[in-house]
C-alpha positions as CSV (number, residue, x, y, z in Angstrom):
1,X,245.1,91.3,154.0
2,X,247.7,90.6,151.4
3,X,250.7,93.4,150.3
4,X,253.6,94.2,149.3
5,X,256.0,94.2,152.5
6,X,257.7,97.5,153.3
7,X,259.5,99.0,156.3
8,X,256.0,100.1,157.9
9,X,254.2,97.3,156.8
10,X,257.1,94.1,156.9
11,X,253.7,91.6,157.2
12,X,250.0,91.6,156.2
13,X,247.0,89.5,158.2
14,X,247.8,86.6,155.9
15,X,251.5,86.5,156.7
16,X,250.4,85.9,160.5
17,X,247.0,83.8,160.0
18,X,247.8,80.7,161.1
19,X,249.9,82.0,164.4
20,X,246.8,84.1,165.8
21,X,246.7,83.5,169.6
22,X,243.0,85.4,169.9
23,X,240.0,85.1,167.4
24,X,239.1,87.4,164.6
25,X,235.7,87.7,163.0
26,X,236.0,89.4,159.3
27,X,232.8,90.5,157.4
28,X,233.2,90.7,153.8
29,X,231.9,91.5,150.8
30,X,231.9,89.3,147.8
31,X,232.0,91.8,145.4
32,X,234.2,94.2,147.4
33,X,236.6,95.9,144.3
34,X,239.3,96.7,147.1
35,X,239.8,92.9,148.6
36,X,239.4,90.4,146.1
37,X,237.3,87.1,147.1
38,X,240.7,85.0,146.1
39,X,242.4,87.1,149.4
40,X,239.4,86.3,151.8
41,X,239.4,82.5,151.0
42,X,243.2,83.1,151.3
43,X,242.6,83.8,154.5
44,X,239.8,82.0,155.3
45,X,242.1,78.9,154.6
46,X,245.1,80.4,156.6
47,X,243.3,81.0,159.9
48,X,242.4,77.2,160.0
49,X,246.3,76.4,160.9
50,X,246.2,78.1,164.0
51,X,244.5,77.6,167.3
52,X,241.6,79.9,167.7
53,X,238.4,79.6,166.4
54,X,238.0,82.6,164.0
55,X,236.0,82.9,161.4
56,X,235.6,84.8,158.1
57,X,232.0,85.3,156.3
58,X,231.8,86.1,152.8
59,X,228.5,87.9,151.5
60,X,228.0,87.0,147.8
61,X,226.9,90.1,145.5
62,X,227.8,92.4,148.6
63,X,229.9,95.1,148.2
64,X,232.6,97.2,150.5
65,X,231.2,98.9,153.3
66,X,227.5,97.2,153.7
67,X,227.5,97.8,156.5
68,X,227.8,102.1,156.2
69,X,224.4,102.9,156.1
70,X,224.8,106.5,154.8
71,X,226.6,105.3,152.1
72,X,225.1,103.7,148.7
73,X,226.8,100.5,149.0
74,X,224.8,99.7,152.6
75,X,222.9,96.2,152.5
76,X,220.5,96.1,155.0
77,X,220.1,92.8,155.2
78,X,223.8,91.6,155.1
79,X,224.9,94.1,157.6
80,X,222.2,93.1,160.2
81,X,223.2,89.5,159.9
82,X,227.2,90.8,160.0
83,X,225.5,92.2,163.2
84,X,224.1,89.5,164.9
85,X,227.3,87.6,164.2
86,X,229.0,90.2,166.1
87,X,227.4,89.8,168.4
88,X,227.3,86.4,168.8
89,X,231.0,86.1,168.3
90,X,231.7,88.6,171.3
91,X,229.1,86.3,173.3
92,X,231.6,83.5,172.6
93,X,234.5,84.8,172.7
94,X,233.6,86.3,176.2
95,X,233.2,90.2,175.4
96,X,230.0,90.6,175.9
């Protein structure tokens, strides 16, 4: 979410937060090694200055990829609820 900038990658998601025109739904893990919990309440703030209604949910004691259930990290439980919110965010959003 948050980078140096470079020719391929001149802006990161928190660079363009707050001018989002659709909604995103992000699934994290609190205790995710690669995106630090400071980033995703970075963002979490950011995405309230714009005008969509996304949302960003923060599993405490989860880490990356819980929801890869071949992999050792998977947490059932978290990834069924990150599930159901997908689900009821496409609902909402008019996807599904």
């Amino acid at each position: 979410m948050v980078g140096e900038t470079t020719p391929l990658t001149p802006k990161h998601p928190i660079d363009i937060a707050a001018e989002l025109k659709v909604p995103v739904l992000g699934l994290y893990g609190g205790s995710d090694d690669g995106i630090p919990v400071e980033t995703v309440e970075q963002m979490r703030s950011s995405i309230k200055y714009g005008n969509t209604t996304s949302e960003i949910i923060l599993y405490p004691d989860t880490p990356h990829a819980f929801f890869a259930d071949y992999r050792p990290s998977s947490r059932k439980k978290q990834a069924e609820d990150g599930w159901k919110r997908l689900q009821d965010w496409f609902k909402k959003n008019g996807v599904a």
